[in-house]
C-alpha positions in Angstrom: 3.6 32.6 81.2 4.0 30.0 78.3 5.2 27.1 79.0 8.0 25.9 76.1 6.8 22.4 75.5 9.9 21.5 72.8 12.0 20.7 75.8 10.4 17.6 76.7 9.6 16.9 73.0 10.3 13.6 71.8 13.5 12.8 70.2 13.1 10.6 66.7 15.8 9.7 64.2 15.0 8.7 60.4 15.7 5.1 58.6 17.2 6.2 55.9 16.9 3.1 54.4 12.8 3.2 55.0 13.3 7.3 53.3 15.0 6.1 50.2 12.0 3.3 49.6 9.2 6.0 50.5 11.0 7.9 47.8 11.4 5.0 45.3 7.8 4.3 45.9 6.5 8.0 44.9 8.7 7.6 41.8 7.1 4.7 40.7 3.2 6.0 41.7 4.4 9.3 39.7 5.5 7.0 36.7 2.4 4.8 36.8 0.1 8.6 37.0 1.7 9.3 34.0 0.9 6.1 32.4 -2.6 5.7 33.7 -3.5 9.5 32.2 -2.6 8.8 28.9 -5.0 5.2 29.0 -7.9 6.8 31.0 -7.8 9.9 27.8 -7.2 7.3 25.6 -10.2 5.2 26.3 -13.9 5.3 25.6 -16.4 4.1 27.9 -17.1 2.2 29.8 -13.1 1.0 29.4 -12.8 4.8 30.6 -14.3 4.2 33.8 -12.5 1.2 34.4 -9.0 3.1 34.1 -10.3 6.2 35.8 -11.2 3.6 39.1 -8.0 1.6 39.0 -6.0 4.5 38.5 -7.3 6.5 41.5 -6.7 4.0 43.2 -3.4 2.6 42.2 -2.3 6.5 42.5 -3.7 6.7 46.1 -2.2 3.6 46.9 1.0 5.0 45.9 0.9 8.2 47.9 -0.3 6.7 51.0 2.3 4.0 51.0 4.6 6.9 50.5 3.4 8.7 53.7 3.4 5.7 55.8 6.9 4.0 54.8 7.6 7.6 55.5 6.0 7.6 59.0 7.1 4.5 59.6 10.7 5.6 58.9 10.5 8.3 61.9 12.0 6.1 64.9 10.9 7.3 68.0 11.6 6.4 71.8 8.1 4.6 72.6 5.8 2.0 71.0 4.1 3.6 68.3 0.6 1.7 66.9 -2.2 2.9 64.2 -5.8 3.2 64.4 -6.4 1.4 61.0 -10.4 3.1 60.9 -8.3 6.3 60.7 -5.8 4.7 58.6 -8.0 3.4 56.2 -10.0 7.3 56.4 -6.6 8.5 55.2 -6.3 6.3 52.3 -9.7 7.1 51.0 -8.5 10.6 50.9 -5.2 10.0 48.8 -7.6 7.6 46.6 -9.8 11.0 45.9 -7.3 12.9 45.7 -5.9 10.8 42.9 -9.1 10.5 41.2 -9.5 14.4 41.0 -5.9 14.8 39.6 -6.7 11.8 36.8 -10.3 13.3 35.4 -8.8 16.7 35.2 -5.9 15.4 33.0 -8.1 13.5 30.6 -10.0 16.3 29.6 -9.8 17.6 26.2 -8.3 21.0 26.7 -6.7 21.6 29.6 -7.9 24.8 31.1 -6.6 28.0 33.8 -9.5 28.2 36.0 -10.1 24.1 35.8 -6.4 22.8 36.3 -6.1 25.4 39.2 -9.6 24.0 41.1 -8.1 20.6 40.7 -4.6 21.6 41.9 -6.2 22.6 45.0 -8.5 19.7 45.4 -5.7 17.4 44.9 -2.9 19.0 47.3 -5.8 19.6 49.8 -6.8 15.6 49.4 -2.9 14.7 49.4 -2.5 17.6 52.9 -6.1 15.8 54.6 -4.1 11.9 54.5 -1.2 13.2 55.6 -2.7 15.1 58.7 -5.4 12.1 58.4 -2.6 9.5 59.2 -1.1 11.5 61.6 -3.8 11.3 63.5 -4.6 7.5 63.4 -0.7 7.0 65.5 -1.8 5.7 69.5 1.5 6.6 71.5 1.8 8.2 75.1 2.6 11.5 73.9 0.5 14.5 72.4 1.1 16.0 68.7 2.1 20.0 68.6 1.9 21.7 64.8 3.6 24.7 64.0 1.6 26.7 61.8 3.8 27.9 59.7 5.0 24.8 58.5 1.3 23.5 58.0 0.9 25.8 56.0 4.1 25.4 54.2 3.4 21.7 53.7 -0.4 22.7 52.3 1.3 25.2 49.8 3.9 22.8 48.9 1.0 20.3 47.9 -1.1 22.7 46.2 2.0 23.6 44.1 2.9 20.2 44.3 -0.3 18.9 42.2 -0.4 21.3 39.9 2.9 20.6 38.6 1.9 16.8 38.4 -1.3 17.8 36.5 0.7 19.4 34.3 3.7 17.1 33.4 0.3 14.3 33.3 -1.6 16.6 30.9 1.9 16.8 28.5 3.1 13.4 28.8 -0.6 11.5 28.6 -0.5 11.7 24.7 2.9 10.0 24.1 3.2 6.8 21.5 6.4 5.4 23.3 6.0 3.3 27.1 9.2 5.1 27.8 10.6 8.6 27.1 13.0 10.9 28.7 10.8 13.5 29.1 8.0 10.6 30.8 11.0 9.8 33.0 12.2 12.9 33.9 8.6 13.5 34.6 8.1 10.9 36.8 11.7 11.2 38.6 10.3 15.0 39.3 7.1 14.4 40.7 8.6 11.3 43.1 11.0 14.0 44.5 8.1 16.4 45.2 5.7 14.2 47.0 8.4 13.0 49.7 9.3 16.7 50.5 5.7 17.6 51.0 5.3 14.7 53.4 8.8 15.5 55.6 8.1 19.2 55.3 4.5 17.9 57.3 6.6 15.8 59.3 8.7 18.5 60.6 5.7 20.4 61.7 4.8 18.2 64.4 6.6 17.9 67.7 5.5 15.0 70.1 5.3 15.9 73.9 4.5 13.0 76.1 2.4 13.0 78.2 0.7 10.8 81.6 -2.3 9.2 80.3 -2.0 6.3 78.0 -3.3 6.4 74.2 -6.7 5.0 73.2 -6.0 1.8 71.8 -9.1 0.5 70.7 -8.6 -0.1 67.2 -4.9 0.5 67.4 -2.5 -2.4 65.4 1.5 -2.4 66.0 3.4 -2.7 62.6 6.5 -4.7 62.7 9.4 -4.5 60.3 7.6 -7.3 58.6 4.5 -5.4 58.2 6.6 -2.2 56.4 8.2 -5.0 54.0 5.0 -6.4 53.0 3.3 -2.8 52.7 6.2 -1.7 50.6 6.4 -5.5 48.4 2.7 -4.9 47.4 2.7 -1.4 46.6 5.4 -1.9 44.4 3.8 -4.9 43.0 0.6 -3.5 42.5 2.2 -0.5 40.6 4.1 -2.3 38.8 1.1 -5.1 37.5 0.0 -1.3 36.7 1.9 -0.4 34.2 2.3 -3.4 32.9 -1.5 -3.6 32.4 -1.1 0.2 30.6 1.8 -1.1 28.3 -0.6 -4.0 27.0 -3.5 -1.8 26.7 -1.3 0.6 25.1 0.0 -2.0 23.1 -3.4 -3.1 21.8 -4.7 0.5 20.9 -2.5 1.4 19.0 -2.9 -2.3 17.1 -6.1 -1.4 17.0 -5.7 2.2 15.8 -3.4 0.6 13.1 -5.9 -2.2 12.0 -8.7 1.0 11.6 -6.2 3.1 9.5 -5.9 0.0 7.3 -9.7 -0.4 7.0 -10.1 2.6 6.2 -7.4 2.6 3.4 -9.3 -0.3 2.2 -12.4 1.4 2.2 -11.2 4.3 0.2 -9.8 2.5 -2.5 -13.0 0.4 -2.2 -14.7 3.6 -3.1 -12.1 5.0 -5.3 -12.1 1.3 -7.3 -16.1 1.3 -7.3 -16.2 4.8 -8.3 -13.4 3.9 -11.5 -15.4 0.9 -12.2 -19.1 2.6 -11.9 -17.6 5.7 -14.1 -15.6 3.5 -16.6 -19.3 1.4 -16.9 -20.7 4.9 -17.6 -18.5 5.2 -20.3 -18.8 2.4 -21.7 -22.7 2.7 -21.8 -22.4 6.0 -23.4 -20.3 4.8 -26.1 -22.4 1.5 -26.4 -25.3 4.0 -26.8 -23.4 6.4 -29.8 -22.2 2.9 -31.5 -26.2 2.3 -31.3 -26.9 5.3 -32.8 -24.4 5.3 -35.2 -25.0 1.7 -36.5 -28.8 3.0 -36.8 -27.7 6.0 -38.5 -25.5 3.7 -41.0 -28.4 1.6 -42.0 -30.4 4.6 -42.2 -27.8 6.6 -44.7 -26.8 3.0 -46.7 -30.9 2.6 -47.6 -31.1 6.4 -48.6 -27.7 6.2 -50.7 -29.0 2.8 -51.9 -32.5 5.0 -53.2 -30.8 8.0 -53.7 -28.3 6.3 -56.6 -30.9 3.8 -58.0 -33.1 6.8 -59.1 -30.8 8.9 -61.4 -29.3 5.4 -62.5 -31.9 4.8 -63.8 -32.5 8.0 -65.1 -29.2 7.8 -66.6 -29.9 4.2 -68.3 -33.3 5.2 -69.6 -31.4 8.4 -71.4 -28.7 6.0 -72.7 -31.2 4.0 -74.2 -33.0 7.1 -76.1 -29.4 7.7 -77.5 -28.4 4.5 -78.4 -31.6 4.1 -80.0 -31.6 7.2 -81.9 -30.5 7.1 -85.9 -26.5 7.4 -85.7 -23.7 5.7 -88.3 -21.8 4.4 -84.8 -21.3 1.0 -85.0 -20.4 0.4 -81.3 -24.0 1.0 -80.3 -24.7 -2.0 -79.0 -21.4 -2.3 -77.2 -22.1 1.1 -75.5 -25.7 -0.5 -74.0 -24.2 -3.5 -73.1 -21.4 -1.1 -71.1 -24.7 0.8 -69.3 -26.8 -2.3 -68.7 -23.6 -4.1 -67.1 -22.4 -0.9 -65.1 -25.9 -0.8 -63.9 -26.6 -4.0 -62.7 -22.8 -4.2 -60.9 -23.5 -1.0 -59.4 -27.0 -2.1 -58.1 -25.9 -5.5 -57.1 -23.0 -3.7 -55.0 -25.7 -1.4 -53.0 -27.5 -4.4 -52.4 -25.1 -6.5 -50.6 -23.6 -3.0 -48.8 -27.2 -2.9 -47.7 -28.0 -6.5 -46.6 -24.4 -6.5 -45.0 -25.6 -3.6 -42.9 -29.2 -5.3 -42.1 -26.8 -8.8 -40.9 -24.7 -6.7 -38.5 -27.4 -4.3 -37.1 -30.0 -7.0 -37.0 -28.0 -10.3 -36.9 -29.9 -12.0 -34.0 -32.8 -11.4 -34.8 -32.5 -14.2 -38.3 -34.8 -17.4 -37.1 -33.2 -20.8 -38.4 -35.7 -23.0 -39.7 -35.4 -26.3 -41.5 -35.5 -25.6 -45.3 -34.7 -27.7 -48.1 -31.4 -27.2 -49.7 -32.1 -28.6 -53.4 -35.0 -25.4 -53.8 -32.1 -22.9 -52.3 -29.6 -24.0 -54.5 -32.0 -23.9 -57.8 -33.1 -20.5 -57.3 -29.4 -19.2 -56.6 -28.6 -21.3 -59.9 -31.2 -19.6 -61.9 -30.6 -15.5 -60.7 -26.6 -16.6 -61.3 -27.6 -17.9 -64.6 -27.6 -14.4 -66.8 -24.5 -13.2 -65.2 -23.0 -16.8 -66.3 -24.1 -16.3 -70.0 -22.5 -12.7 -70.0 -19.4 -14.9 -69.5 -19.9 -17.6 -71.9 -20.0 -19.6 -68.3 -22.0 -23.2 -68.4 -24.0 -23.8 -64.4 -23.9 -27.3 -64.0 -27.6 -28.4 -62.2 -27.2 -29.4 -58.3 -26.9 -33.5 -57.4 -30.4 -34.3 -56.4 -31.7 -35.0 -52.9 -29.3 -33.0 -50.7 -31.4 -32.8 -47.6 -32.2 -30.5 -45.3 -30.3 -27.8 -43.4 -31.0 -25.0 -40.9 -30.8 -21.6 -42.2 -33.3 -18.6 -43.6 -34.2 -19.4 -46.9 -33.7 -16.0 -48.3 -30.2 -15.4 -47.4 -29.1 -18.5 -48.0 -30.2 -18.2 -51.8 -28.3 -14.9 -51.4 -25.3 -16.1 -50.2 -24.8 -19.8 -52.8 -25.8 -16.9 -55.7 -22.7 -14.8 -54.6 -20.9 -17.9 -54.2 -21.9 -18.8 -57.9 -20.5 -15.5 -59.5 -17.3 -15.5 -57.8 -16.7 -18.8 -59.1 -18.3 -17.7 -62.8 -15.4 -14.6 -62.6 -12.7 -17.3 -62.1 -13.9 -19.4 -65.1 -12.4 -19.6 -68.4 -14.5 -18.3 -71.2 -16.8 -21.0 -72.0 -16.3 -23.4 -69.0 -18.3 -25.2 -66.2 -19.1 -24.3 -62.7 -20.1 -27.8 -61.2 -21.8 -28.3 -58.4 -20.8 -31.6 -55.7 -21.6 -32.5 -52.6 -19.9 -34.5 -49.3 -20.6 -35.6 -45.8 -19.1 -36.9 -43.0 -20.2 -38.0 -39.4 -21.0 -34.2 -38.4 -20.6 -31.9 -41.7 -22.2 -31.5 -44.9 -20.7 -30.1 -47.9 -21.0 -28.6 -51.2 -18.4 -27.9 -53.6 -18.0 -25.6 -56.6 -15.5 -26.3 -58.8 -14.1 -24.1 -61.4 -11.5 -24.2 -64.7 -9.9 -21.2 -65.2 -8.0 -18.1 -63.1 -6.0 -19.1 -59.6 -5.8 -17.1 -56.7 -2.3 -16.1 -55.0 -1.9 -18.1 -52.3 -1.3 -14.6 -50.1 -4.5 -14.0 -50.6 -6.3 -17.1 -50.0 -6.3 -16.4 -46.1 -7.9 -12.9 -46.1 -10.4 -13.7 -49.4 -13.3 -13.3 -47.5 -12.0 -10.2 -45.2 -14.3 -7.4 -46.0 -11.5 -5.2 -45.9 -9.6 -6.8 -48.3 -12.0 -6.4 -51.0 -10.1 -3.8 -52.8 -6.8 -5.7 -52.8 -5.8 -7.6 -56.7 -7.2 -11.5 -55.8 -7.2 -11.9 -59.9 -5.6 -10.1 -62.4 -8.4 -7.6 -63.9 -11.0 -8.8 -62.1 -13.4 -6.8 -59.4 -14.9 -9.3 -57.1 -17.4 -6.8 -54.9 -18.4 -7.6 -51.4 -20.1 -11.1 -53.0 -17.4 -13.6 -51.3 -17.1 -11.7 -47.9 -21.1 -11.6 -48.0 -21.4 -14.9 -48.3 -19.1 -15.8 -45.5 -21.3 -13.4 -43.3 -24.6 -14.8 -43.8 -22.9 -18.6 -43.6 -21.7 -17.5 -40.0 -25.5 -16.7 -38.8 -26.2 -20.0 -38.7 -22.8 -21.8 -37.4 -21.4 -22.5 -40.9 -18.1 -21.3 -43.1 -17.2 -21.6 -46.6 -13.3 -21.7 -47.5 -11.6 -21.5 -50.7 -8.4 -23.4 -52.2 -6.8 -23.8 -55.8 -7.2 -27.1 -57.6 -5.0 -28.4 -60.8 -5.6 -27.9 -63.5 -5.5 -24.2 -62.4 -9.0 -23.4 -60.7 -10.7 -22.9 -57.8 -12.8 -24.8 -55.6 -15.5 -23.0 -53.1 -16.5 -25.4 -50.2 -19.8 -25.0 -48.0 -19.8 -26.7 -45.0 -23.2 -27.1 -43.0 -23.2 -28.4 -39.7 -26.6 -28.9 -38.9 -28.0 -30.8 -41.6 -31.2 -32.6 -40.8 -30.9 -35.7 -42.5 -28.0 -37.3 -44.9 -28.2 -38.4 -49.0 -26.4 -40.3 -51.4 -23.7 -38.3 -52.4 -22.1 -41.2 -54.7 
């Protein structure tokens, strides 16, 4: 016949003030399981590893300082001690146990089959240090289980850990330390745990018995002892999240320092990719200005032959008429009309031409040391005809004027332009004279003119090449000769400028910077 051992059982009552810390500590583990999965997903090795260790066992730490401020809270009749080998068994198991839950929360996905394996692992880790630490109490009296509420107690841990992997998995990828969902999470789980551990506690009944407990290893824990267990689990948890909130803290610092990096780098590339496009363009267009300026020169010398040929066709026919018998007495009027119309026309081709040839191939002049007496002479003597078709007098250049830098050609070029603008400001039958000046760094020479003033509107824009078709002199076309001139001057670092003098006139001034060696200009 059985014998019904509860009768003897051991009567224990419950410090309820030792329950309500048990409890406050599974809140706190729950909250810092929380924290710790979103850091160990958030991490990259080997920081990872470093989360996944101390989280395991902060976790662990948590539960078993759960079970044994719960243990400790069951006040029984007799002297109760622990065998801390066993003890220390039992905490290796809620370490594992923890370590299970945390790997399968930081997974990517969280899957069925997975989440379930690790529910079970977990609630049977969290089940083995509870029936662990049972087993590690030395007291005269023997431990009776009731099955069914084993059992319970291993359901209720199963279920237990799968709704912690769960709420983990939900609340690891949360921004803020603190939400209400994170604390309603943790507040949840903290419940949970205690009820698994009272619902094992209520399965055991302790009947004493005669022979006294192996005590080999066995260590009594005062009240003191429960204090300090309880003080350093809660500290340790809470150094734990407080560790989380910096890391968490600095990753997303360093998240926000990477978004701005990279929003540099892309308008990096977008501004290298403006600049390297806009330097296309550019390039391109330098290239069709090239071939445009090429093609200018190229049609300016064709017009230039093109119109010198039936020009001259046309002057050689003129001739045949005006030479032919006829009672016209404005014969030789009409040739000198052709011959003049000719020449202009000819002289205006060739300074559109040699403007072209200056801006197309304007660095590519040399500067040489020439004497400025011979250029002057043969600009005198290729201006003289166009003077004596105006009843104008040349007036010979002073006498040694030195040397200045220049190409010899173009400077006769430009002093022979010079010349006939100041011959189509003359009076009929007056003098273009010739002077010359110098002071510590310039060199000049003057040509002075009686006759036709300019508006003093004009004076500023007379050598603008687009100005060439405005009235500078009442009935009088003055070609490209005076902006010409100012071109080829500018080759070689010198100007010319013009000003009215009185008696009405004008006064055309040269000045040469780099002249070689100085004269008397008395």
């Amino acid at each position: 016949m059985p014998v019904d051992l509860s009768r003897n059982a051991l009567v224990g009552v419950y410090d309820y003030r030792l329950v309500t810390l048990s409890v406050l500590i599974a809140m706190l583990a729950s909250y810092a399981a929380l924290d710790v999965g979103g850091r160990v997903t958030a991490s990259r090795r080997p920081l990872r590893m470093f989360w996944l260790a101390g989280g395991s066992a902060t976790m662990g730490l948590g539960i078993w300082a759960t079970h044994y401020i719960g243990m400790l809270a069951w006040d029984l009749p007799v002297a109760v001690l622990y065998d801390w080998p066993t003890v220390l068994v039992s905490l290796v198991a809620a370490v594992l146990a923890s370590g299970v839950a945390l790997f399968v929360v930081s997974r990517q996905r969280m899957k069925l089959l997975p989440t379930a394996i690790g529910a079970v692992l977990m609630g049977c880790g969290i089940t083995s240090m509870h029936y662990i630490g049972m087993e590690a109490m030395r007291l005269p009296a023997m431990c009776r289980y009731s099955p069914g509420l084993v059992a319970l107690s291993v359901i209720l841990a199963i279920v237990i850990s799968l709704v912690a992997l769960w709420l983990t998995f939900r609340c690891r990828d949360e921004a803020q330390v603190t939400t209400p969902r994170k604390l309603a999470s943790a507040l949840l789980m903290g419940a949970a745990i205690p009820i698994m551990h009272y619902t094992g506690m209520a399965a055991v009944t302790f009947v004493p018995m005669a022979e006294p407990p192996n005590l080999t290893h066995a260590v009594a824990i005062s009240s003191l002892g429960t204090l300090v267990i309880g003080s350093v689990t809660l500290m340790i948890l809470g150094l734990t999240v407080l560790t989380s909130l910096i890391d968490r803290r600095f990753a997303a610092q360093a998240i926000e320092l990477k978004r701005l990096l990279e929003t540099v780098r892309l308008q990096n590339e977008h501004l290298e990719e403006t600049v390297a496009s806009r330097t296309r363009e550019l390039a391109e267009a330098n290239a069709r200005l090239t071939i445009l300026d090429r093609a200018k020169d190229d049609f300016l010398q064709i017009i230039s032959h093109e119109l010198r040929t039936p020009l001259n066709g046309l002057l050689g026919v003129s001739e045949i008429v005006l030479d032919a018998p006829s009672p016209s007495e404005d014969r030789n009027e009409l040739r000198t009309m052709f011959e003049q119309s000719r020449q202009k026309l000819i002289s205006l081709l060739d300074d559109a031409l040699l403007f072209t040839q200056i801006d197309v191939n304007g660095q590519k002049f040399h500067s040489a040391p020439i004497y400025l007496n011979a250029v002057l002479d043969r600009a005198l003597e290729r201006a003289q005809g166009f003077a004596d078709s105006r009843h104008v007098t040349l007036q010979p250049a002073p006498a040694d004027l030195g040397q200045v830098r220049g190409e010899e050609y173009l400077l006769v070029r430009c002093f022979h332009a010079l010349l006939e603008t100041a011959v189509k400001f003359s009076e009929k039958g007056g003098t273009v004279r010739l002077t010359s000046g110098a002071t510590l760094d310039r060199f000049q020479v003057n040509m002075e003119c009686r006759g036709r003033a300019i508006p003093n509107a004009a004076i500023a824009k007379f050598f603008d090449i687009f100005s060439i078709c405005e009235s500078v002199s009442p009935g009088e076309d003055l070609g490209l000769s005076a902006p010409l001139a100012s071109r080829i001057l500018s080759l070689f670092g010198s100007t010319v400028t013009i000003t009215n003098c009185e008696p009405p006139g004008i006064r055309l001034t040269v000045d040469f910077v780099h002249h070689l060696f100085a004269c008397d200009c008395s």
